[in-house]
PDB file as gemmi writes it, atoms N, CA and C in Angstrom:
CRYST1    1.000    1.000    1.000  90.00  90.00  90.00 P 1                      
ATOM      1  N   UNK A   1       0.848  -1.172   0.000  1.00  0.00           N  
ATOM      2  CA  UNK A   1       0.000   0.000   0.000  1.00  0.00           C  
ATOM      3  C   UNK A   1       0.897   1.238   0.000  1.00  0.00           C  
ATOM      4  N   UNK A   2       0.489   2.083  -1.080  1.00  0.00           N  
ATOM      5  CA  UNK A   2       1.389   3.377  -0.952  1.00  0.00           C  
ATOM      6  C   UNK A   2       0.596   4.563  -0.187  1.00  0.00           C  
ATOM      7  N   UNK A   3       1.823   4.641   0.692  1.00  0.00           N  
ATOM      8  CA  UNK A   3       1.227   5.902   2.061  1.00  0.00           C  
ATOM      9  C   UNK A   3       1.428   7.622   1.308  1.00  0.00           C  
ATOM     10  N   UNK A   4       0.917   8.180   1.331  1.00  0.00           N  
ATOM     11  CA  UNK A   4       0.980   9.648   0.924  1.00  0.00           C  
ATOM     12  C   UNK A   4       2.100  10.407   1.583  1.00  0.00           C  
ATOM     13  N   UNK A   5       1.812   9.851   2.948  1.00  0.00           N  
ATOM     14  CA  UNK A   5       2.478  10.781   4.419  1.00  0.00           C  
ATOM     15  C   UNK A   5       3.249   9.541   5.441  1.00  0.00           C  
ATOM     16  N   UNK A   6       4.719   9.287   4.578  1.00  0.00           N  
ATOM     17  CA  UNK A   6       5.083   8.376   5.758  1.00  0.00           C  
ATOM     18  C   UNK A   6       6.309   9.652   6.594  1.00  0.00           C  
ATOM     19  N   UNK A   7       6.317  10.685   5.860  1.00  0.00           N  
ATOM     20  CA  UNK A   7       7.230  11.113   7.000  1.00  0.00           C  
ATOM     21  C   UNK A   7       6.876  11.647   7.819  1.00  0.00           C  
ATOM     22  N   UNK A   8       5.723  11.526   8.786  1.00  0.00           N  
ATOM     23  CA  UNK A   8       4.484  11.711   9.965  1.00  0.00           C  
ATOM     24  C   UNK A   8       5.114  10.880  10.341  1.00  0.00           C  
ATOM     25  N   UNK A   9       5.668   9.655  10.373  1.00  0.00           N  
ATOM     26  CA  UNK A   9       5.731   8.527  11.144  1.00  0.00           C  
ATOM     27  C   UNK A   9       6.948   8.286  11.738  1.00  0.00           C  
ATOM     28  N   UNK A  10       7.867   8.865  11.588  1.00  0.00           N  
ATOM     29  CA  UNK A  10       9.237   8.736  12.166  1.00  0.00           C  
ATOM     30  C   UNK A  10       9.679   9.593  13.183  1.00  0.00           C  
ATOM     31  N   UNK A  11       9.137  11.225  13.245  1.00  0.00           N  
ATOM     32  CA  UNK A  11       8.952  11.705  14.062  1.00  0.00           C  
ATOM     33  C   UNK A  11       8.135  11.020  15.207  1.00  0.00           C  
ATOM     34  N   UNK A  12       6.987  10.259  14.981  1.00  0.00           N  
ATOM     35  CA  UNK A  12       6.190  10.251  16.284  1.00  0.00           C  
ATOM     36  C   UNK A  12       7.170   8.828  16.940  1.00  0.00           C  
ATOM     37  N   UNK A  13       7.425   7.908  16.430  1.00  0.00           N  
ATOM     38  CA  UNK A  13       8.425   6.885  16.695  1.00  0.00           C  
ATOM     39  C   UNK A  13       9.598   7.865  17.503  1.00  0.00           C  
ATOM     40  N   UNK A  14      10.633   8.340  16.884  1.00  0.00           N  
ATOM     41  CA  UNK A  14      11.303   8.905  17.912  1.00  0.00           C  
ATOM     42  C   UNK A  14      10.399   9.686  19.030  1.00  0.00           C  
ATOM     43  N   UNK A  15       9.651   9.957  18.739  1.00  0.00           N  
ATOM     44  CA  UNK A  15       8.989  10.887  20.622  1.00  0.00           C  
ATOM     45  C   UNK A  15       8.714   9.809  21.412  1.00  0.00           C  
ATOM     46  N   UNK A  16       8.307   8.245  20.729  1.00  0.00           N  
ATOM     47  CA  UNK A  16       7.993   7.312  21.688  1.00  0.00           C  
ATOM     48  C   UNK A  16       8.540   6.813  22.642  1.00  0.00           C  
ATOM     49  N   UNK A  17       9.944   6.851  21.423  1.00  0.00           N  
ATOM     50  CA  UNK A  17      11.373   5.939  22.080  1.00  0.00           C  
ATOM     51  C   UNK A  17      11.653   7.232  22.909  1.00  0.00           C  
ATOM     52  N   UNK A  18      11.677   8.511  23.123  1.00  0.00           N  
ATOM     53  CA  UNK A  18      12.415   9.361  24.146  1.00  0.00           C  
ATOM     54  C   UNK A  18      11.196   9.656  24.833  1.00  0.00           C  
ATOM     55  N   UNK A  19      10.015   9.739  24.713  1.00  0.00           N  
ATOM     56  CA  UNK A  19       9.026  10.294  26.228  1.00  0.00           C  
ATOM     57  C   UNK A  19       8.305   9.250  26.545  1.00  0.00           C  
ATOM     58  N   UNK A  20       8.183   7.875  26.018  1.00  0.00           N  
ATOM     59  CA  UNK A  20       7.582   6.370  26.679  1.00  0.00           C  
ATOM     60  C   UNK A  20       8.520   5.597  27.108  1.00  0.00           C  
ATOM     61  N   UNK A  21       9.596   5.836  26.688  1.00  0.00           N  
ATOM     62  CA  UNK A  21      10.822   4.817  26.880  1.00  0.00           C  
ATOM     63  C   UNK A  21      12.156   5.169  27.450  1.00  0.00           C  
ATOM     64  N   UNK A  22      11.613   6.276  27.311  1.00  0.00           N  
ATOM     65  CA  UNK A  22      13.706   6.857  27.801  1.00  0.00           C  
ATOM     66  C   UNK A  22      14.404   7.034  27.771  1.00  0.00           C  
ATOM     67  N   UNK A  23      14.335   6.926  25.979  1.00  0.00           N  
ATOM     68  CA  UNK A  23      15.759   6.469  25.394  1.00  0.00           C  
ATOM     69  C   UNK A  23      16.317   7.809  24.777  1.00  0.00           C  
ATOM     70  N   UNK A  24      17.666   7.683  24.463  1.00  0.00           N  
ATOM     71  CA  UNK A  24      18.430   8.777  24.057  1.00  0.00           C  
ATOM     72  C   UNK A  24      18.433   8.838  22.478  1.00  0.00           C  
ATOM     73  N   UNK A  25      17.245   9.241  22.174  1.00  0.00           N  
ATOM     74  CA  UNK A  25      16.911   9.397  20.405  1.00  0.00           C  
ATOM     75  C   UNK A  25      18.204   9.473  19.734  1.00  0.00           C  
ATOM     76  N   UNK A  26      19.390  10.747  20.784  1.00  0.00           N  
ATOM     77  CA  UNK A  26      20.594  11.582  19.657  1.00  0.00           C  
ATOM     78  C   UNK A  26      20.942  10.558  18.804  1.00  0.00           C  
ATOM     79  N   UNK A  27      20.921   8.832  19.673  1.00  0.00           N  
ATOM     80  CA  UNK A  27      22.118   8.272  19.258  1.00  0.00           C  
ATOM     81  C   UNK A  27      20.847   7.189  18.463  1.00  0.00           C  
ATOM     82  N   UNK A  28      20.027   7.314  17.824  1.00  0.00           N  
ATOM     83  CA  UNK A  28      19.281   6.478  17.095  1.00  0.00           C  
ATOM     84  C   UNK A  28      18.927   6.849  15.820  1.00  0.00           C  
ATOM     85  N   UNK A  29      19.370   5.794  14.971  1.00  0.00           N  
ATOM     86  CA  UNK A  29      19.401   6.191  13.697  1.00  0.00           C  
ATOM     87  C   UNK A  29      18.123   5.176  13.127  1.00  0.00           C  
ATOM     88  N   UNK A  30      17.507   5.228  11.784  1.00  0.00           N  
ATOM     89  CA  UNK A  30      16.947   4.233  11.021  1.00  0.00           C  
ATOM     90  C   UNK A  30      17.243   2.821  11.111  1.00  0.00           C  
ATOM     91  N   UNK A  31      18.683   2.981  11.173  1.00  0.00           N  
ATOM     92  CA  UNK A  31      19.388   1.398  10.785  1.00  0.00           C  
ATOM     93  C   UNK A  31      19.796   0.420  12.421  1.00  0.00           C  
ATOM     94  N   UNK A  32      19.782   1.618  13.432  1.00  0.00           N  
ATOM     95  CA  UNK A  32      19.436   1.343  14.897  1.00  0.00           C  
ATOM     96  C   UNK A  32      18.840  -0.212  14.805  1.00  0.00           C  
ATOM     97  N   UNK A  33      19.382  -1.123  15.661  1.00  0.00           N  
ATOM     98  CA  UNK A  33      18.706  -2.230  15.999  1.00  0.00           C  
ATOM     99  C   UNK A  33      18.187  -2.024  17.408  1.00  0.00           C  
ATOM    100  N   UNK A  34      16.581  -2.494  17.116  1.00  0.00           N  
ATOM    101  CA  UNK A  34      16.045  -1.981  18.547  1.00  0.00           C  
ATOM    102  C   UNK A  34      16.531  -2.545  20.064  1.00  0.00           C  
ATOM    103  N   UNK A  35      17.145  -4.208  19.890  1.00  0.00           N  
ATOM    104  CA  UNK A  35      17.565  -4.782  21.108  1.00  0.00           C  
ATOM    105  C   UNK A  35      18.666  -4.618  21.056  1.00  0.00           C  
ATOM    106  N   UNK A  36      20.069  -4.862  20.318  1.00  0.00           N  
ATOM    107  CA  UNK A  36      21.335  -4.554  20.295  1.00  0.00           C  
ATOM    108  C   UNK A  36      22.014  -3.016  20.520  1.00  0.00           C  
ATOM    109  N   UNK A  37      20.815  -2.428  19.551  1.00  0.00           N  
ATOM    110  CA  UNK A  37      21.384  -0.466  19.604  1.00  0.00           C  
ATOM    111  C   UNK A  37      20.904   0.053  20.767  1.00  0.00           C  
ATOM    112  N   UNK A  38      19.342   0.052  20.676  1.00  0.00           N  
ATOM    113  CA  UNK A  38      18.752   0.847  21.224  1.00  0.00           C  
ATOM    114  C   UNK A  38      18.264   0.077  22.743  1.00  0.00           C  
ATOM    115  N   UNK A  39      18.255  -0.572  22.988  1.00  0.00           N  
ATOM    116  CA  UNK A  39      18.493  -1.404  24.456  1.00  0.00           C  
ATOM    117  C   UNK A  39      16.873  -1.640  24.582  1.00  0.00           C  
ATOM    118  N   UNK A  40      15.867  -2.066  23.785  1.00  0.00           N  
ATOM    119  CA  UNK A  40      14.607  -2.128  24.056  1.00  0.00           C  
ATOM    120  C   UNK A  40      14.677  -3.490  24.796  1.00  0.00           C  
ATOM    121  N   UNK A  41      14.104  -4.305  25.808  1.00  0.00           N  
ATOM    122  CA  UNK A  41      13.915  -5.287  26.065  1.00  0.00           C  
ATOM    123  C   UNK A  41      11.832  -5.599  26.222  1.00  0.00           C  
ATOM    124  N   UNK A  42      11.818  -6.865  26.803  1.00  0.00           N  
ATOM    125  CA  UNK A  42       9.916  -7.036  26.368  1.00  0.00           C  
ATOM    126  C   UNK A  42       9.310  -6.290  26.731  1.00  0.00           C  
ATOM    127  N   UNK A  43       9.730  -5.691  27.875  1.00  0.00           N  
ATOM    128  CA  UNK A  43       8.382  -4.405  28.430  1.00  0.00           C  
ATOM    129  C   UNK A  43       8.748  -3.343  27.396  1.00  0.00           C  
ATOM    130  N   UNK A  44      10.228  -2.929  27.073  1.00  0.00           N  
ATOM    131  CA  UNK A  44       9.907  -1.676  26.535  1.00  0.00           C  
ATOM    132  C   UNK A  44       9.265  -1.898  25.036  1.00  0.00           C  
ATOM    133  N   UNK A  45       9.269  -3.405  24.597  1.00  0.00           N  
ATOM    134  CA  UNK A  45       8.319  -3.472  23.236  1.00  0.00           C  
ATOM    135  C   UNK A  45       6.843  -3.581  23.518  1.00  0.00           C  
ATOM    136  N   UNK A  46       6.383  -3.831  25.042  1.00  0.00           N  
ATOM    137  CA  UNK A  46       5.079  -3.866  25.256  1.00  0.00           C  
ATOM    138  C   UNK A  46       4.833  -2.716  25.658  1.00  0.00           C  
ATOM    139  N   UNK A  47       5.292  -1.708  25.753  1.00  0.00           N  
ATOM    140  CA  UNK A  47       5.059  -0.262  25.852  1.00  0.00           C  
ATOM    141  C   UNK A  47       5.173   0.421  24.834  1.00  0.00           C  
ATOM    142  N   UNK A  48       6.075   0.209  24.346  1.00  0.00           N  
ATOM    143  CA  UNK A  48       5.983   0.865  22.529  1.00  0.00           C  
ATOM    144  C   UNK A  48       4.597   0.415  22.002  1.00  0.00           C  
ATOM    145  N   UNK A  49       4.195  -1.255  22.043  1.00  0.00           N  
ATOM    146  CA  UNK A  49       2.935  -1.354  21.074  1.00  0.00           C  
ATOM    147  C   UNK A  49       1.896  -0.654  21.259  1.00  0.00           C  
ATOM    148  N   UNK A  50       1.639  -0.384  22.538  1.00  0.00           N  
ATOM    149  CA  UNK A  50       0.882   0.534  23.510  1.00  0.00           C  
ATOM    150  C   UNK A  50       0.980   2.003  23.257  1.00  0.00           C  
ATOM    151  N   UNK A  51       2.061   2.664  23.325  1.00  0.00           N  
ATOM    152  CA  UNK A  51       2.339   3.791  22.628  1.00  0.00           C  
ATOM    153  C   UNK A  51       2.013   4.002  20.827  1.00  0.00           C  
ATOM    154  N   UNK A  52       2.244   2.954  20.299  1.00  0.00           N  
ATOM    155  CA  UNK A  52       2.388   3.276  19.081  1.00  0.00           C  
ATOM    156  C   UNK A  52       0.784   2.917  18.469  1.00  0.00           C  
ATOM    157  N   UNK A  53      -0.462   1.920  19.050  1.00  0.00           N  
ATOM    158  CA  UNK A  53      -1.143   2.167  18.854  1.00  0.00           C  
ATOM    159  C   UNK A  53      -2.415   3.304  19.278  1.00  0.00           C  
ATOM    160  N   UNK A  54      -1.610   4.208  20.664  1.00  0.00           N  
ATOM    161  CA  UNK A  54      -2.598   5.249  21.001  1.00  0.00           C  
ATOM    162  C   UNK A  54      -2.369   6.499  19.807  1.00  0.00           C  
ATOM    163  N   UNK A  55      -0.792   6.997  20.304  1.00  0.00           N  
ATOM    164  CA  UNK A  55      -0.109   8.006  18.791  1.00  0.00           C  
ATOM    165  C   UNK A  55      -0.902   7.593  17.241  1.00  0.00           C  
ATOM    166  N   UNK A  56      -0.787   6.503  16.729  1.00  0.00           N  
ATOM    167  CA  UNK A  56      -0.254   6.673  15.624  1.00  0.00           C  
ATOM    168  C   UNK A  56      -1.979   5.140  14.694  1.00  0.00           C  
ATOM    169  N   UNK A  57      -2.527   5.374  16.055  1.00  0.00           N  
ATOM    170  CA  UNK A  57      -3.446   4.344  15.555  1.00  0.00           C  
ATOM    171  C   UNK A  57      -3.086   3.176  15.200  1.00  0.00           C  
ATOM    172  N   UNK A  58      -1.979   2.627  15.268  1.00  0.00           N  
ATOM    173  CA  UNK A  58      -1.474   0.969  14.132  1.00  0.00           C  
ATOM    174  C   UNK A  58      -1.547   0.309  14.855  1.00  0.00           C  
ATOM    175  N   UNK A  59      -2.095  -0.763  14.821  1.00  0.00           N  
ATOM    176  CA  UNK A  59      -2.422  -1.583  16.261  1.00  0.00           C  
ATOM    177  C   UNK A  59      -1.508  -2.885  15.471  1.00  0.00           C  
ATOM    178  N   UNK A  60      -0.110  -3.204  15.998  1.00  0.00           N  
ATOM    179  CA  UNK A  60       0.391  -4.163  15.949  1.00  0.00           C  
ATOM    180  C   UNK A  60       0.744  -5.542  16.658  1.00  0.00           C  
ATOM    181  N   UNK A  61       0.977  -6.117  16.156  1.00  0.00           N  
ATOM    182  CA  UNK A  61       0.630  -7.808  16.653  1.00  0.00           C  
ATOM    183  C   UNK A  61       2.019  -7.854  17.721  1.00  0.00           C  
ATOM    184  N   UNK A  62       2.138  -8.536  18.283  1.00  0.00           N  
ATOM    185  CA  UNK A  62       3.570  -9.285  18.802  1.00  0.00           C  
ATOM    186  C   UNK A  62       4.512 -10.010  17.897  1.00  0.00           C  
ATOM    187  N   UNK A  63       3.851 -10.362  16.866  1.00  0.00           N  
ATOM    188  CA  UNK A  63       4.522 -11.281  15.966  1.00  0.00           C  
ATOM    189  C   UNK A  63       5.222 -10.302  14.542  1.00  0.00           C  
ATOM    190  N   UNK A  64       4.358  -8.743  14.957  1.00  0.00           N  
ATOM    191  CA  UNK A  64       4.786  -7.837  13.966  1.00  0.00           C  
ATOM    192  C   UNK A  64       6.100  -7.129  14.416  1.00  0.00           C  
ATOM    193  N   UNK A  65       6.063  -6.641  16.208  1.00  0.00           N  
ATOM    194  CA  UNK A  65       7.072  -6.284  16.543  1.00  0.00           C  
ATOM    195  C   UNK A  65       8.262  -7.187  16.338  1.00  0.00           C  
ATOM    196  N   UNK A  66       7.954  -8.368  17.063  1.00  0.00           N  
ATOM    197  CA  UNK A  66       9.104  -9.459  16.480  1.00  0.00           C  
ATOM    198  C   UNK A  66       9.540  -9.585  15.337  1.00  0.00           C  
ATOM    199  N   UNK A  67       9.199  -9.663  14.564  1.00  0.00           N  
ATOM    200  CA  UNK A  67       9.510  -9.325  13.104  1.00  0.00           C  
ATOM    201  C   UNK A  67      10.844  -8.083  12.634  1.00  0.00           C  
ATOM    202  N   UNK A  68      10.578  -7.301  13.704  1.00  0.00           N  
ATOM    203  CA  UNK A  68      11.622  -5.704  13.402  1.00  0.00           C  
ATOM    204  C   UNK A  68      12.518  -5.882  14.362  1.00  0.00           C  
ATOM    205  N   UNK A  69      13.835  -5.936  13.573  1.00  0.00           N  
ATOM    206  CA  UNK A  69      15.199  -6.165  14.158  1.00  0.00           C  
ATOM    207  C   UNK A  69      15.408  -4.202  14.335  1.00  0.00           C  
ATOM    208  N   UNK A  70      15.465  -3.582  13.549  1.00  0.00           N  
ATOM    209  CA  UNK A  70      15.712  -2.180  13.473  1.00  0.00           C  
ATOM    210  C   UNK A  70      14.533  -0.799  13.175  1.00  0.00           C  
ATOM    211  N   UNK A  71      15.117   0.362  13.706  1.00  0.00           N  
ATOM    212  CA  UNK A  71      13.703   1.174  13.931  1.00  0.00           C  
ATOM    213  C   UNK A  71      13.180   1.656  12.501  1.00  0.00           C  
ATOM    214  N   UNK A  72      13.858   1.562  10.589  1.00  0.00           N  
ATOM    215  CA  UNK A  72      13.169   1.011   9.983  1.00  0.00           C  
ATOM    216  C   UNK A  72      12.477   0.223   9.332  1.00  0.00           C  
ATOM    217  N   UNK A  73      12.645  -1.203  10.468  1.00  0.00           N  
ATOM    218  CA  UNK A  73      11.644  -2.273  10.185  1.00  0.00           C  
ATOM    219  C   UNK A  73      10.211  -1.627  10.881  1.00  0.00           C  
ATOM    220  N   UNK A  74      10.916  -1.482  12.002  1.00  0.00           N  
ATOM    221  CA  UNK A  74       9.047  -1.144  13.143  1.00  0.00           C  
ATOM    222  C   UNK A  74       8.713   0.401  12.199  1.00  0.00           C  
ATOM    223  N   UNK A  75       9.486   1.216  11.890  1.00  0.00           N  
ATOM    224  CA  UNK A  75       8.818   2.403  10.773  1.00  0.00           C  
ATOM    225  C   UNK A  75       7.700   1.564   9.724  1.00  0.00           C  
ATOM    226  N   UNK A  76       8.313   0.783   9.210  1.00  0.00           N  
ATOM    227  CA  UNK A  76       7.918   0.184   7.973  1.00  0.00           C  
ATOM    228  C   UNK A  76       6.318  -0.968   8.196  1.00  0.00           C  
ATOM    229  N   UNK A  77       6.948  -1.339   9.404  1.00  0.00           N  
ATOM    230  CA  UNK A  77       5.278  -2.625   9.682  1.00  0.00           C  
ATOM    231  C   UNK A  77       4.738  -1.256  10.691  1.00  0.00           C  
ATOM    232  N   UNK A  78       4.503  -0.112  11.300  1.00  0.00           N  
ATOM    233  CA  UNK A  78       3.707   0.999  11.594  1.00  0.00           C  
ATOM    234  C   UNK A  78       2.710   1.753  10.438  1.00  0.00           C  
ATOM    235  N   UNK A  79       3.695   1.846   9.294  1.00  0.00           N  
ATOM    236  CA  UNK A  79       2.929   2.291   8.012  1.00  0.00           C  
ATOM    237  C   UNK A  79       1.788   1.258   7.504  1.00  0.00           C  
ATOM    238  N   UNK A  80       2.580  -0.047   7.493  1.00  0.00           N  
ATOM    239  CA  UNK A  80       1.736  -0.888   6.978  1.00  0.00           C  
ATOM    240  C   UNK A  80       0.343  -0.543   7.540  1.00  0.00           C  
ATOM    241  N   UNK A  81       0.602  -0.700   8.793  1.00  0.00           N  
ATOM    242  CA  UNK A  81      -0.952  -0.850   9.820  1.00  0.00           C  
ATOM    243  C   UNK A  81      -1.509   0.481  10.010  1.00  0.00           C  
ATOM    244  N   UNK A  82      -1.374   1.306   9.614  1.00  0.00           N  
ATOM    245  CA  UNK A  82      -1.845   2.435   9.290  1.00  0.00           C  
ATOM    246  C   UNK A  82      -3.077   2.377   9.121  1.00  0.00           C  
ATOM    247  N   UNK A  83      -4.041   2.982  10.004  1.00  0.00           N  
ATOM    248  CA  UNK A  83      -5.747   3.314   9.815  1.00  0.00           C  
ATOM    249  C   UNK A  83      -5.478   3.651   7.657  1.00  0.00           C  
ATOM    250  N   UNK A  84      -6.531   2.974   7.358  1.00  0.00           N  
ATOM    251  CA  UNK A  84      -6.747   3.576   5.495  1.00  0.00           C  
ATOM    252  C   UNK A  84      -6.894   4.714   5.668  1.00  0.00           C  
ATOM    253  N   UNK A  85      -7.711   5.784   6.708  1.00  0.00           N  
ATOM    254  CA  UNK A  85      -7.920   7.416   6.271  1.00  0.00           C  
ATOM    255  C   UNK A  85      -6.713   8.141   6.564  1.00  0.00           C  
ATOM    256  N   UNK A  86      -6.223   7.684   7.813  1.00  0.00           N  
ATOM    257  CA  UNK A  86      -4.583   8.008   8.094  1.00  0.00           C  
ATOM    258  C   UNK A  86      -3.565   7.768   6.406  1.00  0.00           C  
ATOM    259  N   UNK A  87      -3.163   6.568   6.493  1.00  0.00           N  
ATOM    260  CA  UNK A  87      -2.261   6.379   5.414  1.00  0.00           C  
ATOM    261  C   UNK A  87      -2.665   7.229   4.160  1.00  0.00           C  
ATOM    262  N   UNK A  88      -4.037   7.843   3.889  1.00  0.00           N  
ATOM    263  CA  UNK A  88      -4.334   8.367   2.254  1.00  0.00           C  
ATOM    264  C   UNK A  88      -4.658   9.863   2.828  1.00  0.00           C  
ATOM    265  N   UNK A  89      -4.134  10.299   3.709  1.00  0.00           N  
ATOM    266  CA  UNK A  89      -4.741  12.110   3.601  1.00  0.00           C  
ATOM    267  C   UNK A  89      -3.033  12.255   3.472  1.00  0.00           C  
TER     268      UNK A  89                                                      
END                                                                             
């Protein structure tokens, strides 16, 4: 599905990872791996899903987060799940 507006979505991802999680955005890049780089362990992915479906509407699976080694995998399965009126304005 082609999104109109995916660069809405990377901003709100970094506010997650620094005001739900704690983390020090400076040092997080795209290519960031979320457990190796960015030090997420299970709560902080069960708080992200939580975060990321109040923000950003995408209500993702466990099996979707698992899926994302780095923060543009979870960018990329966030778009996917994108509400349809979200992803097309």
């Amino acid at each position: 599905m082609e999104m109109s507006h995916p660069e809405a979505v990377k901003p709100e991802l970094l506010a997650i990872l620094r005001d739900d999680l704690n983390i020090d955005i400076s040092r997080v890049s795209r290519d960031s791996r979320l457990v190796d780089d960015v030090g997420m362990d299970s709560v902080a992915f069960a708080v992200g899903m939580v975060a990321i479906e109040d923000r950003l509407g995408a209500a993702l699976s466990e099996e979707d987060l698992l899926s994302c080694e780095t923060l543009g995998d979870l960018e990329t399965a966030v778009l996917a799940k994108l509400p349809v009126d979200q992803a097309n304005s």
